[in-house]
Residue, then its C-alpha position, 0 to 999 in steps of 0.5 A: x566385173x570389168x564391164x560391170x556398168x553395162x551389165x550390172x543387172x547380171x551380177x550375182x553374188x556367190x557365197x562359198x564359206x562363212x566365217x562369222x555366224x551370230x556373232x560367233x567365229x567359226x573360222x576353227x570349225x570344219x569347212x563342212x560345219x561352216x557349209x552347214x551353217x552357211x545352209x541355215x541362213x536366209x537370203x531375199x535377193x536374187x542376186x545373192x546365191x550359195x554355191x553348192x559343193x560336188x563330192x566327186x574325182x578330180x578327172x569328172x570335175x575337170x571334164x564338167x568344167x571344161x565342157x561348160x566353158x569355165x574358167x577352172x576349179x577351186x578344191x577344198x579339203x571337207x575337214x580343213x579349218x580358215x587359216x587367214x594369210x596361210x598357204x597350207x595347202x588345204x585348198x587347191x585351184x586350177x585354171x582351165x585353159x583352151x588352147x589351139x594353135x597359132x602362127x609365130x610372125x615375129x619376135x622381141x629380142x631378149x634372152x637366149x635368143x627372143x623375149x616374145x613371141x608374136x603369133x596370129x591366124x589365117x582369115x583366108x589369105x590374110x594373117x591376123x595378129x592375136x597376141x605376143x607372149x613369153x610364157x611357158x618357156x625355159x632357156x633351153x626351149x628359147x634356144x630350140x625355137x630361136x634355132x628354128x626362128x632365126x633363118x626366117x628373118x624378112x623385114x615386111x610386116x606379115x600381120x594385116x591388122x597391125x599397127x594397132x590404134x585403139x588403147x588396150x584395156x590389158x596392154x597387149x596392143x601393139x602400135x607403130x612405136x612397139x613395132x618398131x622393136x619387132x623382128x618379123x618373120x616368114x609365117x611358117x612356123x605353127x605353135x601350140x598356145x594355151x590361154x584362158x579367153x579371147x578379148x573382145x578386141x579378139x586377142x588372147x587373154x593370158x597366153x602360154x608356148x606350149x611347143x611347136x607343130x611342125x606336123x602343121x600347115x600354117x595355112x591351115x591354122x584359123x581361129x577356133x571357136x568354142 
């Protein structure tokens, strides 16, 4: 929906449940029974569509998400009744996230050590900042990784495209102002990231510290493509 102006002729609107039917509530029936009335109705526009439902193991549905690019699922218990504003755990979503791995330039100080971590890839010779991210970490692992960070200190940015100019839409800029609060490092440190997509601005959306690759030449970490 973000760039909604620019495509508006590509939105579609998916229908999943129903909880009013001919004036009648149908939030105490099953979520098959409300599919099944969901089945009954008509709809002339395009734009409109009704998902369909999958009967199938956990491990299929995730595997045939992954392998067309989607963003995760959503499971529903067939026999579970709408219970507005309750968590019952009747319903279940997971993100599916892609994941690769990049090289730690820097860090903002913080907590046990740093607060963030800030990483890129190599386009030949050249260091390509991507994200900053202090998700996935416990004390105890901000402990281990600063222990391997803070030897590597240097006071010379190793990121080409930074600063950055250009506002960002979900805050992940860095700008001269922000650098200022860096500590920069020698790039020889490889982390395995996960994250849900890459921006246009060819940043990631969502990052998570997954662990460290010492097995890994960081000269060899490039941008992967889908």
């Amino acid at each position: 929906m973000q760039n909604y102006r620019s495509e508006a002729h590509r939105i579609r609107y998916f229908v999943f449940d129903l909880l009013c039917y001919e004036n009648r509530d149908t939030t105490c029936l099953p979520l098959v029974d409300r599919r099944a009335l969901l089945r009954k109705l008509k709809c002339q526009s395009p734009r409109i569509q009704f998902l369909d439902f999958f009967e199938t193991s956990t491990a299929n549905m995730v595997a045939a998400a992954r392998q067309q690019g989607l963003e995760g699922v959503i499971a529903k218990r067939k026999d579970s009744l709408y219970q507005p504003g309750r968590r019952t755990g009747a319903w279940v979503k997971y993100r599916i996230n892609r994941g690769q791995e990049f090289v730690i330039g820097g860090y903002f100080p913080g907590p046990h050590g740093f607060d963030s971590i800030i990483m890129g890839y190599y386009e030949g010779n050249n260091l390509r900042y991507v994200a900053r991210t202090r998700n996935g970490f416990v004390p105890a692992s901000r402990r281990q990784v600063f222990s391997k960070l803070k030897h590597l200190v240097t006071p010379e940015c190793p990121f080409v495209n930074l600063p950055e100019t250009k506002k960002s839409r979900f805050g992940e800029a860095l700008n001269a102002e922000k650098m200022k609060k860096a500590v920069w490092l020698k790039p020889v440190i490889v982390a395995q990231i996960e994250f849900l997509e890459w921006t246009d601005a060819d940043h990631l959306r969502h990052s998570k510290f997954v662990g460290l690759r010492e097995d890994k030449d960081p000269r060899s970490v490039v941008k992967e493509h889908a």
